[in-house]
SEFIZA-3560 file (N, C-alpha, C; in Angstrom, 3 decimals):
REM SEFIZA-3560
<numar><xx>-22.226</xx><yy>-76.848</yy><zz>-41.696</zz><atom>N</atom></numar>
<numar><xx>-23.319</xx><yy>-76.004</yy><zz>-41.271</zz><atom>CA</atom></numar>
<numar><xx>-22.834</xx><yy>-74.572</yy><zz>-41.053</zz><atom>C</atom></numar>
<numar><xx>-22.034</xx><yy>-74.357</yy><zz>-40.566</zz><atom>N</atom></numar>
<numar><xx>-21.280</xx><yy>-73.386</yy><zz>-40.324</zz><atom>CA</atom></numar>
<numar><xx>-20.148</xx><yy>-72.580</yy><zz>-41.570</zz><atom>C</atom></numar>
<numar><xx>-20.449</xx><yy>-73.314</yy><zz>-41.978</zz><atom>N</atom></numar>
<numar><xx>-19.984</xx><yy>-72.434</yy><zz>-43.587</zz><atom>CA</atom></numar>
<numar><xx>-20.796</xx><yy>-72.193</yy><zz>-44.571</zz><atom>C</atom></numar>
<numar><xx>-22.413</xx><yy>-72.752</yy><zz>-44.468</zz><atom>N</atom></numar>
<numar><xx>-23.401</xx><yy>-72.451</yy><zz>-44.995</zz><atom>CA</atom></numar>
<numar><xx>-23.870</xx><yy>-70.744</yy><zz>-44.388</zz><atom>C</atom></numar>
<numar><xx>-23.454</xx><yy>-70.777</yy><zz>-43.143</zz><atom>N</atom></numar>
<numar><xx>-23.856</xx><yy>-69.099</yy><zz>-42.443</zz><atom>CA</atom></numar>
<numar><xx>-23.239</xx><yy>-68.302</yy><zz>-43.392</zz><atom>C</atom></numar>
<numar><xx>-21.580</xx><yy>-68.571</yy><zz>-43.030</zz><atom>N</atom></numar>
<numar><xx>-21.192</xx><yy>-67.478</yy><zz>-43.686</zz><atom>CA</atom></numar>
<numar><xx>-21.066</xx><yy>-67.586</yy><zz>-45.128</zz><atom>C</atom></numar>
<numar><xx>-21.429</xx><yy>-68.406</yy><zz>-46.028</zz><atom>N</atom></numar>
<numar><xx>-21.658</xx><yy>-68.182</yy><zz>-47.284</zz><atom>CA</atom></numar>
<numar><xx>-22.815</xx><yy>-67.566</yy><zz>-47.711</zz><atom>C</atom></numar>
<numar><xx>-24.097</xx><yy>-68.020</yy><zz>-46.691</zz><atom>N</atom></numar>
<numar><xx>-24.991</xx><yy>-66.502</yy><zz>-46.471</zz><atom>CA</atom></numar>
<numar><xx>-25.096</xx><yy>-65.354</yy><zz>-46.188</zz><atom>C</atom></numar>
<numar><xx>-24.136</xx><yy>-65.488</yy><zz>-45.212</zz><atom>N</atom></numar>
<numar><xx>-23.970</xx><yy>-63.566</yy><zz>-44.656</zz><atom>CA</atom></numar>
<numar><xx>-23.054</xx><yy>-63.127</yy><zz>-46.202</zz><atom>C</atom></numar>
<numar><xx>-22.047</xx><yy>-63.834</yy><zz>-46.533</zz><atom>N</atom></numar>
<numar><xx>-21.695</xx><yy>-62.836</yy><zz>-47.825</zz><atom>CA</atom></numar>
<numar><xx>-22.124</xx><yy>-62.927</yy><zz>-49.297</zz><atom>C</atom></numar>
<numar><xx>-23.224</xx><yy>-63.725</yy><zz>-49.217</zz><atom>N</atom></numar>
<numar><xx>-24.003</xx><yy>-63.536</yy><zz>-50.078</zz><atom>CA</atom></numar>
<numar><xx>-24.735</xx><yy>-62.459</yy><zz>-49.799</zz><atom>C</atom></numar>
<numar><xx>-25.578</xx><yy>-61.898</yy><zz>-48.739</zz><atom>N</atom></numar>
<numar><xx>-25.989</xx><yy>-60.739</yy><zz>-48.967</zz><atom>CA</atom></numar>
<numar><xx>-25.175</xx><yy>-59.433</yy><zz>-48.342</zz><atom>C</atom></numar>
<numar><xx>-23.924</xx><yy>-59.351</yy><zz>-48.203</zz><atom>N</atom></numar>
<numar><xx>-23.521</xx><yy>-58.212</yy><zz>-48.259</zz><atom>CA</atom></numar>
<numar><xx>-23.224</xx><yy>-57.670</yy><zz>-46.557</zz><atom>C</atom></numar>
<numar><xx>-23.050</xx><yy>-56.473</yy><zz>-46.780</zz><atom>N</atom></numar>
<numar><xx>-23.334</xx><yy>-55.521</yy><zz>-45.788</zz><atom>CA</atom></numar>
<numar><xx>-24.374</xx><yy>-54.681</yy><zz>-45.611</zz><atom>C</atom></numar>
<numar><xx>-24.906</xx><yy>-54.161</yy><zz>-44.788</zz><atom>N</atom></numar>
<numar><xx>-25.837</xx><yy>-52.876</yy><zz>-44.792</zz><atom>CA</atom></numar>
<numar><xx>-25.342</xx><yy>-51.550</yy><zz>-45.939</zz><atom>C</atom></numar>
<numar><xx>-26.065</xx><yy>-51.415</yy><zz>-46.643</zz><atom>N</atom></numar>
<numar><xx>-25.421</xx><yy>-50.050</yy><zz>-47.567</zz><atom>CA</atom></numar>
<numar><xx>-26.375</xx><yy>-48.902</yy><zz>-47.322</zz><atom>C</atom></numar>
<numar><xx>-25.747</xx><yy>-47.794</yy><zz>-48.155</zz><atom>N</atom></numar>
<numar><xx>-26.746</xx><yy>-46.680</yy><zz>-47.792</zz><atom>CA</atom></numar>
<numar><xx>-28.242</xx><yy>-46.570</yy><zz>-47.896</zz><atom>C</atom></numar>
<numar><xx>-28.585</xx><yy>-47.342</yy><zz>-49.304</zz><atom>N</atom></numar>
<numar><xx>-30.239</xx><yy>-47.497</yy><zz>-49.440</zz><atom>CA</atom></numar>
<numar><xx>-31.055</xx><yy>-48.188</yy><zz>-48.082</zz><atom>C</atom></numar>
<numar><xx>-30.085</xx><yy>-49.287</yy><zz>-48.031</zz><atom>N</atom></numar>
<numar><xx>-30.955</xx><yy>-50.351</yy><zz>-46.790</zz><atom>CA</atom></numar>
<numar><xx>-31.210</xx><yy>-49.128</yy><zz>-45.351</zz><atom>C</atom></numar>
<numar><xx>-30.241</xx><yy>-48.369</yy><zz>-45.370</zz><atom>N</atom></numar>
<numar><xx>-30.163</xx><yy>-47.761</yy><zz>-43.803</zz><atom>CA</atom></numar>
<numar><xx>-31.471</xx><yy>-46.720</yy><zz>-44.208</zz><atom>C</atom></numar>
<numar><xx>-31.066</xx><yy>-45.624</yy><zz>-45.514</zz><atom>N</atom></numar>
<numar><xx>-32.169</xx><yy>-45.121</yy><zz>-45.887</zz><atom>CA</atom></numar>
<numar><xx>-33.798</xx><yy>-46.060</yy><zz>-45.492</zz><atom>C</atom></numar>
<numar><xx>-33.920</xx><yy>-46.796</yy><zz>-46.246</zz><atom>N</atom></numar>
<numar><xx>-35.486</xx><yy>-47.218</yy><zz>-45.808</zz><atom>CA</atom></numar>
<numar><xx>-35.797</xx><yy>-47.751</yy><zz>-44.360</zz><atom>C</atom></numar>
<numar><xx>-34.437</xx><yy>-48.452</yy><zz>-43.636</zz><atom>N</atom></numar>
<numar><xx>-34.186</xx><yy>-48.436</yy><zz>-42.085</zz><atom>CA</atom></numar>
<numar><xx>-35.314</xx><yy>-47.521</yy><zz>-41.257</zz><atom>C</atom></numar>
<numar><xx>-34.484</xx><yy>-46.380</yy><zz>-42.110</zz><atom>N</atom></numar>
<numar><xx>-34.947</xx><yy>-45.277</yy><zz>-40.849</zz><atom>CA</atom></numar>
<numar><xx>-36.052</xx><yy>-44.368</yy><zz>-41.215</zz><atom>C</atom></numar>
<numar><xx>-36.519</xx><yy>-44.547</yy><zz>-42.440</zz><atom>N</atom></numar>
<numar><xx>-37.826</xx><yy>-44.096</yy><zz>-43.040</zz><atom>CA</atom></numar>
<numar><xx>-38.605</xx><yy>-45.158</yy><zz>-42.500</zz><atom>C</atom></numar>
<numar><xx>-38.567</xx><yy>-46.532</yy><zz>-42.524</zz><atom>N</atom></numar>
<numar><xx>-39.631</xx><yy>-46.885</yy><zz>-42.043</zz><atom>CA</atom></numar>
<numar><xx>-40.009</xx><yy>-46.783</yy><zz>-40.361</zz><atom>C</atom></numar>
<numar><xx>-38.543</xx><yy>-46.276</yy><zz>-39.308</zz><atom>N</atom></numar>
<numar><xx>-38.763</xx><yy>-46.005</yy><zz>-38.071</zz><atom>CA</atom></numar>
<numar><xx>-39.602</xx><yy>-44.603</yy><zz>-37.730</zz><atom>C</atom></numar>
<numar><xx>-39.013</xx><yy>-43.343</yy><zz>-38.997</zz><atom>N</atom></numar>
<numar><xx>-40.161</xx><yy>-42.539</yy><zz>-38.982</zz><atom>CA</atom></numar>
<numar><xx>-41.497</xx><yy>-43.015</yy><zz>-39.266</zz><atom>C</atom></numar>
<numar><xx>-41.914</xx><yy>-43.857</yy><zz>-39.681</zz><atom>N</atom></numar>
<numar><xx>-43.311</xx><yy>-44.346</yy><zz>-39.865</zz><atom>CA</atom></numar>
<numar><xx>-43.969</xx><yy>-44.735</yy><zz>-39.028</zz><atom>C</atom></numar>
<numar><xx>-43.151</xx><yy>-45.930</yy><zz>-38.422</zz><atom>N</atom></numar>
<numar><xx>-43.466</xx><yy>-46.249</yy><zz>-37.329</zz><atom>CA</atom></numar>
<numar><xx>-44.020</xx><yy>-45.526</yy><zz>-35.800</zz><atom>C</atom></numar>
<numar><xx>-42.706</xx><yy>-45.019</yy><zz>-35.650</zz><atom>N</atom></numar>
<numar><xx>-42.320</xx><yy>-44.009</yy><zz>-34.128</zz><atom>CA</atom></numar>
<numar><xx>-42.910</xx><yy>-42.676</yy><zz>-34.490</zz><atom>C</atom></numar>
<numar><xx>-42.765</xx><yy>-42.501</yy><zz>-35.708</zz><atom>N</atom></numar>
<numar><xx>-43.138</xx><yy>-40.479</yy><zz>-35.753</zz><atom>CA</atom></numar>
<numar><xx>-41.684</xx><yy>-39.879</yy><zz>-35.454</zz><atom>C</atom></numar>
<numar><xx>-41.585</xx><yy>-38.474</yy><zz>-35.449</zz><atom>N</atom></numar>
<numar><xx>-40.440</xx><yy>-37.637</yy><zz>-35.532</zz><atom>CA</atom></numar>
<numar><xx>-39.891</xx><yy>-37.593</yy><zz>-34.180</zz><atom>C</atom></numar>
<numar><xx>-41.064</xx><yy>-36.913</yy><zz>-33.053</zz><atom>N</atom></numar>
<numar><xx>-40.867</xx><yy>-36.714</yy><zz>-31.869</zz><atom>CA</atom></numar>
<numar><xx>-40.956</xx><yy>-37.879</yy><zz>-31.088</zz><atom>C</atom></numar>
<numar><xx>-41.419</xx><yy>-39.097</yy><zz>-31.384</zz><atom>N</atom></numar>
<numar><xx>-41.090</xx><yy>-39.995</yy><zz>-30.456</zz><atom>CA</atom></numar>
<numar><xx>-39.433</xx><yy>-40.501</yy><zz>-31.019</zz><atom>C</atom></numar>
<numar><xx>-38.884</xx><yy>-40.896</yy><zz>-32.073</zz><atom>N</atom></numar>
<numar><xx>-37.682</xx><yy>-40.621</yy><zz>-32.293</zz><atom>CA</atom></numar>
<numar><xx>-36.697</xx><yy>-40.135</yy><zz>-31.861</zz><atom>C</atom></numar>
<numar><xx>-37.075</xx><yy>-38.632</yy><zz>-31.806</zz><atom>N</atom></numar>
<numar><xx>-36.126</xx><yy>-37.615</yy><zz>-30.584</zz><atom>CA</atom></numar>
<numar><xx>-36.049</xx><yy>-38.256</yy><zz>-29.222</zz><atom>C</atom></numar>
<numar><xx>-36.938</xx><yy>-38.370</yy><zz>-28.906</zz><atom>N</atom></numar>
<numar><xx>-37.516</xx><yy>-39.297</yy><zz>-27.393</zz><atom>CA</atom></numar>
<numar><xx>-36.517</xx><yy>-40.000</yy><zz>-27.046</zz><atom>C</atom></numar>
<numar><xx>-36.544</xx><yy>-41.212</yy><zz>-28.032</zz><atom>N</atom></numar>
<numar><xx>-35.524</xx><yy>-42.190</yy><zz>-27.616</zz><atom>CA</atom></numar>
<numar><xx>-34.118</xx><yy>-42.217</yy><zz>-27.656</zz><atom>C</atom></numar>
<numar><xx>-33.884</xx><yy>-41.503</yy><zz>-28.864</zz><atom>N</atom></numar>
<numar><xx>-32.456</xx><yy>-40.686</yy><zz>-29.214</zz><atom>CA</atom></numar>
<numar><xx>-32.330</xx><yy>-40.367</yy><zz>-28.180</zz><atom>C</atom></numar>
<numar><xx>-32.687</xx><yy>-39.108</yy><zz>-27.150</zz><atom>N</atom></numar>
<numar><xx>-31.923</xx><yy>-38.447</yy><zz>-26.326</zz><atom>CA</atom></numar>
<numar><xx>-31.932</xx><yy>-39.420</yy><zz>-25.153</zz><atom>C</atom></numar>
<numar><xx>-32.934</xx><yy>-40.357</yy><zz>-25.098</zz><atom>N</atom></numar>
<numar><xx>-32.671</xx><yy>-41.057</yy><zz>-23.657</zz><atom>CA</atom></numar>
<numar><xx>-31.994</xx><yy>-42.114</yy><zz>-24.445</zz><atom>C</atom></numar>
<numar><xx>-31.606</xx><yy>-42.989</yy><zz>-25.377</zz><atom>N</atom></numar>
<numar><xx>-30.246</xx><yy>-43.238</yy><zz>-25.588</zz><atom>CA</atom></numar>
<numar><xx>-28.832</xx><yy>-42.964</yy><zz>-25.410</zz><atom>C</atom></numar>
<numar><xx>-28.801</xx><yy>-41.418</yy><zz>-25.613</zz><atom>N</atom></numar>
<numar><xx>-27.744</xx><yy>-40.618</yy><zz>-25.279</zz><atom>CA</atom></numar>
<numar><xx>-27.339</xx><yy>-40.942</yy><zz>-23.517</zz><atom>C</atom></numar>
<numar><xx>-28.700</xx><yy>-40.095</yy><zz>-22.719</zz><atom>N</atom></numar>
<numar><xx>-28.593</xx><yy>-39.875</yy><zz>-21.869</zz><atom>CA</atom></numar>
<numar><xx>-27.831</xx><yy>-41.124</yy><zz>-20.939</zz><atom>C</atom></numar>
<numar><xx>-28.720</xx><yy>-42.109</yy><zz>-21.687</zz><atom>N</atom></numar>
<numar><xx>-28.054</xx><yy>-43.531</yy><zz>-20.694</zz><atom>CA</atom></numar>
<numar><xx>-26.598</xx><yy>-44.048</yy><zz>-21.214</zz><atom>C</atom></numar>
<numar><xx>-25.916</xx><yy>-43.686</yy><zz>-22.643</zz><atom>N</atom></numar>
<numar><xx>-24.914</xx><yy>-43.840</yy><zz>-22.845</zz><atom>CA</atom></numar>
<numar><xx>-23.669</xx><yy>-43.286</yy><zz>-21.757</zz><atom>C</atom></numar>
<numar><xx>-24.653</xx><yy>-41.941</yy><zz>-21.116</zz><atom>N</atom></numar>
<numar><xx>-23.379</xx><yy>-40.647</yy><zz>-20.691</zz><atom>CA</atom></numar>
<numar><xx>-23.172</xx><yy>-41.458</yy><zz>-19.603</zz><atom>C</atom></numar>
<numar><xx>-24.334</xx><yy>-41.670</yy><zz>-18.743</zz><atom>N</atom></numar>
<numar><xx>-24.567</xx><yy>-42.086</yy><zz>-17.537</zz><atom>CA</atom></numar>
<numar><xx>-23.851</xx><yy>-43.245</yy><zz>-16.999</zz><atom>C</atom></numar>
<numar><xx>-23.716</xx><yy>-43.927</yy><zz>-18.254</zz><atom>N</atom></numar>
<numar><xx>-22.545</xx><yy>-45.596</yy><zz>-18.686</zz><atom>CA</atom></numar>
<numar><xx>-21.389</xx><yy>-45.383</yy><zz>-18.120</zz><atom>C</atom></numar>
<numar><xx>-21.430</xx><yy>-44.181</yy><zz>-19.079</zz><atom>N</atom></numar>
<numar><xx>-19.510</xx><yy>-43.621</yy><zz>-19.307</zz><atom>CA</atom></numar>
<numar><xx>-19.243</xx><yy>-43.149</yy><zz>-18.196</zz><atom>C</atom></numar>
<numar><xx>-19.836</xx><yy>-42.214</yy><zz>-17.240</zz><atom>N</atom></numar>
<numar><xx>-19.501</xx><yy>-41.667</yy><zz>-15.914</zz><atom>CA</atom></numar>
<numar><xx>-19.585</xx><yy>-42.719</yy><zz>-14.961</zz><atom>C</atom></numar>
<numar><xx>-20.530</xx><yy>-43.875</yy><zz>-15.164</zz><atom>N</atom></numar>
<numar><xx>-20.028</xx><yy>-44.814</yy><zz>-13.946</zz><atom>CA</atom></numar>
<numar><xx>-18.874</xx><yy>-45.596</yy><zz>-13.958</zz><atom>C</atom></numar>
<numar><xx>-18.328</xx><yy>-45.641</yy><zz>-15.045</zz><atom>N</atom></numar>
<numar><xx>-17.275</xx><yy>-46.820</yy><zz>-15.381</zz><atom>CA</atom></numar>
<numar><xx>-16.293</xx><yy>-46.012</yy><zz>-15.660</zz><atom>C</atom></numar>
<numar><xx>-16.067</xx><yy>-44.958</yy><zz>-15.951</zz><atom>N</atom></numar>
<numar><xx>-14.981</xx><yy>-43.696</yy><zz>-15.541</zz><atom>CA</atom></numar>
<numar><xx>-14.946</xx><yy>-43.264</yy><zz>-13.978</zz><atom>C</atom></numar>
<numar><xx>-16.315</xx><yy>-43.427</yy><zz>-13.215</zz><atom>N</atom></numar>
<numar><xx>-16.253</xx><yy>-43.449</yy><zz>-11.720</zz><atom>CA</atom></numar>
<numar><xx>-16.068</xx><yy>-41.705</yy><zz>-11.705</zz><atom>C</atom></numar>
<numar><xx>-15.852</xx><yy>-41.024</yy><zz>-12.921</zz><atom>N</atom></numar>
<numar><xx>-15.511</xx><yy>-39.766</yy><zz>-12.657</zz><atom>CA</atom></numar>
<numar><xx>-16.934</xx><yy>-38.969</yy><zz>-11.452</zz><atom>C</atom></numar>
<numar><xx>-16.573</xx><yy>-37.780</yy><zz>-10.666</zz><atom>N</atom></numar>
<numar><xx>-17.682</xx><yy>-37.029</yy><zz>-10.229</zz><atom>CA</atom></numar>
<numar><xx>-18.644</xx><yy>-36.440</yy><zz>-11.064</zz><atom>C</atom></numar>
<numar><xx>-19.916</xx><yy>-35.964</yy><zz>-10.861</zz><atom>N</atom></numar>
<numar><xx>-20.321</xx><yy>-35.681</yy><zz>-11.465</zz><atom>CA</atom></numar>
<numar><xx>-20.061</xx><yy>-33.578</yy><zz>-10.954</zz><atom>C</atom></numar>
<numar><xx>-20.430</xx><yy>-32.830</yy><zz>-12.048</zz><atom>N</atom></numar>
<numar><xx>-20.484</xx><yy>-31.108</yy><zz>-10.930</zz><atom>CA</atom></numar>
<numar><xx>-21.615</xx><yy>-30.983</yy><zz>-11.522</zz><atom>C</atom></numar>
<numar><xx>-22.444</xx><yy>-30.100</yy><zz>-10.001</zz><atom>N</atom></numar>
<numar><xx>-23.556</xx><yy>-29.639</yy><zz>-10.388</zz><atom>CA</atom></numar>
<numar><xx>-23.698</xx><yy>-28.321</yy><zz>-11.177</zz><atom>C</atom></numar>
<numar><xx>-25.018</xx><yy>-27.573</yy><zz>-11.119</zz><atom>N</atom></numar>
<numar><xx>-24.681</xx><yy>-26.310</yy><zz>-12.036</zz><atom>CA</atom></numar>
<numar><xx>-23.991</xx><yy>-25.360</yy><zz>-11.042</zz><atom>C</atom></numar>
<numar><xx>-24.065</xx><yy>-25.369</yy><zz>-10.081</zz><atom>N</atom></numar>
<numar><xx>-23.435</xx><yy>-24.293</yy><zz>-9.298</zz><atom>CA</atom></numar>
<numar><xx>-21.584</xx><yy>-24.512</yy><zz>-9.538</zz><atom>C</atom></numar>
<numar><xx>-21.709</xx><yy>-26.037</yy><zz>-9.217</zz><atom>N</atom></numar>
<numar><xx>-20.344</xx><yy>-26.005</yy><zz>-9.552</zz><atom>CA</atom></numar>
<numar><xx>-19.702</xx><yy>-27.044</yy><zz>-8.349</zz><atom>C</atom></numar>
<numar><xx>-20.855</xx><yy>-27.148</yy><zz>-7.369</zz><atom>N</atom></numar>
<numar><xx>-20.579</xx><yy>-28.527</yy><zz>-6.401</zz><atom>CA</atom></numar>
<numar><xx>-20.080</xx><yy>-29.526</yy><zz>-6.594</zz><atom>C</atom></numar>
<numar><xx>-18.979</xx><yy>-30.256</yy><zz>-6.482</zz><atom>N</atom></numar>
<numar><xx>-19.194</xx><yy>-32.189</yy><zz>-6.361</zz><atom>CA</atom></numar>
<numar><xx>-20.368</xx><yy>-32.432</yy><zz>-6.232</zz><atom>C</atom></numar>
<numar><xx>-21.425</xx><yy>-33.425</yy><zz>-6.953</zz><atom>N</atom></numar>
<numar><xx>-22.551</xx><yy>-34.146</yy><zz>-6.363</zz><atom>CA</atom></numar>
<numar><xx>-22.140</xx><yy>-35.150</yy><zz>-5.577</zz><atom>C</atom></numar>
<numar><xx>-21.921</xx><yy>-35.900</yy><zz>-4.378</zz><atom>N</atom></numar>
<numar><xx>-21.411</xx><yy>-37.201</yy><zz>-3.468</zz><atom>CA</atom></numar>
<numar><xx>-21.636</xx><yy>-38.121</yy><zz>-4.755</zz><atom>C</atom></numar>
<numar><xx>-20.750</xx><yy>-39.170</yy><zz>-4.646</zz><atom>N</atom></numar>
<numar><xx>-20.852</xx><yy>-40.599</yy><zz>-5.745</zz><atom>CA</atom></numar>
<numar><xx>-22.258</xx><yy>-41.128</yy><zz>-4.464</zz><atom>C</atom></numar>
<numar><xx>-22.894</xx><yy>-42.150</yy><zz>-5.242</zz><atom>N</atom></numar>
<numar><xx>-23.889</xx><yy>-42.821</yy><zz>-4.588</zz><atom>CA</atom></numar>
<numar><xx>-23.375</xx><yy>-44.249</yy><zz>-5.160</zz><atom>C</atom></numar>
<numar><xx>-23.432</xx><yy>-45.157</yy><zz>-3.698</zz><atom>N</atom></numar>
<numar><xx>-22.678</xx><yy>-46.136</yy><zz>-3.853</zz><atom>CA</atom></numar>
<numar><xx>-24.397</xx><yy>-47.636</yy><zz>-4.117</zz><atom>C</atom></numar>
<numar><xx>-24.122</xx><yy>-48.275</yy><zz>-4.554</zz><atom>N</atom></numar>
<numar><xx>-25.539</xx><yy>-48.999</yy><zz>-4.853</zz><atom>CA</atom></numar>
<numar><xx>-24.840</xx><yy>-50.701</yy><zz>-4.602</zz><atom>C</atom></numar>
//
């Protein structure tokens, strides 16, 4: 059973450039341009937010303050 998977997964391959192409043409279809951006940046945003808790690093404000860590 388990060698039936992977004689399927490499029967069809990997993702190539066309597949990602229509990927993400059909997410513009879907989502639109600006909801796209939307999620992109709050993707980002929650990636950073990842990385600074599990780095534990401080955060500085714009002035240039330590913000206090907030402990949860």
């Amino acid at each position: 059973m388990f060698t039936e998977h992977l004689t399927t997964m490499f029967l069809l391959g990997p993702i190539g450039l066309p597949e990602w192409i229509m990927i993400i043409l059909a997410a513009l279809l879907i989502f639109g341009g600006r909801r796209l951006g939307d999620i992109g940046r709050g993707l980002g945003e929650g990636i950073k937010n990842f990385k600074t808790a599990v780095s534990g690093k401080e955060e500085k404000s714009i002035e240039g303050e330590e913000k206090p860590k907030t402990q949860s």
